[in-house]
C-alpha positions, 0 to 999 in steps of 0.5 A, spaced: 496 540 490 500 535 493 501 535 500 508 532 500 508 529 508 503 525 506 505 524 499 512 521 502 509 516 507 504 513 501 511 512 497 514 510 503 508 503 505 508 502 497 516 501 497 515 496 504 509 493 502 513 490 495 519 489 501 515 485 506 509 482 501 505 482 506 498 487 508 499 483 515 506 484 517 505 492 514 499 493 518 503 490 524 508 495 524 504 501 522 499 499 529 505 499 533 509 505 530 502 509 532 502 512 524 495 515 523 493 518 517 491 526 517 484 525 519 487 520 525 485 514 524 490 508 525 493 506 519 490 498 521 490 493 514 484 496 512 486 502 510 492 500 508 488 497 502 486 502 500 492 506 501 494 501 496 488 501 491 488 508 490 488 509 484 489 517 484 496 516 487 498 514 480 495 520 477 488 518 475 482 520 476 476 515 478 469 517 476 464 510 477 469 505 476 472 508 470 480 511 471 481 517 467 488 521 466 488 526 473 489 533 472 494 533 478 501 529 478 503 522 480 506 519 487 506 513 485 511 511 478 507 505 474 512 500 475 511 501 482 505 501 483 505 494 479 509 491 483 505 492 488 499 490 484 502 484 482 503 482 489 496 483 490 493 478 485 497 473 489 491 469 494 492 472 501 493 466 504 499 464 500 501 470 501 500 469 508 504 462 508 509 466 505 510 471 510 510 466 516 516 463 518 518 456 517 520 450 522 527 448 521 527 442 516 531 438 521 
Protein backbone atom coordinates (compact mmCIF):
# COMPACT_ATOMS: atom_id res chain seq x y z
CA UNK A 1 0.00 0.00 0.00
CA UNK A 2 1.46 3.22 -0.56
CA UNK A 3 1.16 5.90 2.00
CA UNK A 4 0.19 8.97 -0.02
CA UNK A 5 1.65 11.64 2.40
CA UNK A 6 5.04 10.05 1.97
CA UNK A 7 4.50 9.23 -1.43
CA UNK A 8 3.98 13.05 -2.26
CA UNK A 9 6.85 14.67 -0.46
CA UNK A 10 9.17 11.72 -2.73
CA UNK A 11 7.86 13.13 -5.75
CA UNK A 12 7.96 16.52 -4.50
CA UNK A 13 12.17 16.19 -3.85
CA UNK A 14 12.43 14.04 -6.93
CA UNK A 15 10.55 17.07 -8.90
CA UNK A 16 13.03 19.90 -6.91
CA UNK A 17 16.01 17.97 -7.20
CA UNK A 18 15.79 17.70 -11.26
CA UNK A 19 15.05 21.89 -10.72
CA UNK A 20 17.74 22.65 -8.52
CA UNK A 21 20.36 19.95 -9.84
CA UNK A 22 22.01 20.03 -6.74
CA UNK A 23 21.76 17.46 -3.43
CA UNK A 24 23.30 20.42 -1.56
CA UNK A 25 20.94 23.18 -2.31
CA UNK A 26 17.98 20.62 -1.63
CA UNK A 27 19.36 19.33 1.52
CA UNK A 28 19.86 23.21 2.61
CA UNK A 29 16.23 23.77 2.01
CA UNK A 30 15.09 20.69 3.63
CA UNK A 31 17.16 21.38 7.01
CA UNK A 32 15.94 24.65 7.31
CA UNK A 33 12.08 23.92 6.49
CA UNK A 34 12.73 21.11 9.28
CA UNK A 35 11.43 18.14 7.08
CA UNK A 36 11.88 15.16 8.69
CA UNK A 37 10.80 11.61 7.35
CA UNK A 38 8.33 9.07 9.41
CA UNK A 39 10.66 7.91 11.46
CA UNK A 40 12.19 11.66 12.55
CA UNK A 41 15.13 11.78 11.41
CA UNK A 42 16.07 15.16 9.58
CA UNK A 43 16.06 14.99 5.63
CA UNK A 44 19.93 16.04 5.53
CA UNK A 45 22.17 15.14 2.23
CA UNK A 46 22.36 11.79 3.35
CA UNK A 47 19.21 10.63 3.23
CA UNK A 48 18.33 12.48 0.23
CA UNK A 49 20.57 10.13 -1.63
CA UNK A 50 18.99 7.55 -0.59
CA UNK A 51 15.55 8.82 -1.19
CA UNK A 52 16.88 9.49 -4.76
CA UNK A 53 18.58 5.86 -5.12
CA UNK A 54 15.53 3.96 -4.02
CA UNK A 55 14.73 1.87 -6.45
CA UNK A 56 11.34 0.76 -4.84
CA UNK A 57 9.90 4.07 -5.79
CA UNK A 58 9.94 3.13 -9.28
CA UNK A 59 8.13 0.08 -8.59
CA UNK A 60 11.03 -2.55 -8.47
CA UNK A 61 12.03 -4.80 -5.88
CA UNK A 62 15.78 -5.40 -4.88
CA UNK A 63 16.89 -8.56 -3.59
CA UNK A 64 21.06 -8.57 -3.39
CA UNK A 65 21.65 -5.87 -5.88
CA UNK A 66 19.23 -7.40 -8.51
CA UNK A 67 16.12 -4.97 -9.28
CA UNK A 68 13.20 -7.16 -9.77
CA UNK A 69 9.31 -5.75 -11.23
CA UNK A 70 7.61 -5.01 -7.54
CA UNK A 71 4.32 -6.13 -6.84
CA UNK A 72 3.32 -2.52 -5.45
CA UNK A 73 2.68 0.43 -7.75
CA UNK A 74 5.36 3.21 -9.02
CA UNK A 75 5.67 6.80 -7.51
CA UNK A 76 8.09 7.74 -9.17
CA UNK A 77 7.59 7.59 -13.57
CA UNK A 78 10.65 6.48 -15.45
CA UNK A 79 11.19 9.34 -17.21
CA UNK A 80 11.56 11.22 -13.96
CA UNK A 81 13.35 9.17 -12.42
CA UNK A 82 16.10 9.38 -15.37
CA UNK A 83 16.33 12.69 -15.13
CA UNK A 84 17.33 12.65 -12.13
CA UNK A 85 19.56 9.83 -12.79
CA UNK A 86 21.01 11.62 -15.21
CA UNK A 87 21.88 14.50 -13.05
CA UNK A 88 23.44 12.04 -10.70
CA UNK A 89 26.01 10.67 -13.10
CA UNK A 90 27.38 14.24 -13.36
CA UNK A 91 30.55 14.34 -10.94
CA UNK A 92 29.55 16.26 -7.81
CA UNK A 93 31.94 18.67 -8.01
CA UNK A 94 30.74 19.81 -11.36
CA UNK A 95 27.85 19.69 -10.19
CA UNK A 96 28.83 21.84 -7.28
CA UNK A 97 30.25 24.61 -9.69
CA UNK A 98 27.31 24.48 -11.46
CA UNK A 99 25.22 25.28 -8.44
CA UNK A 100 27.45 28.34 -6.93
CA UNK A 101 26.85 31.80 -8.18
CA UNK A 102 29.11 33.49 -10.55
CA UNK A 103 30.97 36.71 -10.22
CA UNK A 104 30.04 39.12 -12.63
CA UNK A 105 32.29 39.27 -15.51
CA UNK A 106 33.05 42.95 -15.36
Amino acid sequence: MVHEADAERVRAIFCRFARLKSATLLARELVAANERNRYGHVLDKGVLYRILNNRVYLGEAVHKGTSYPGEHKAIIDRKLWDQVHAILKVSPRKRAGNARPRPPLC
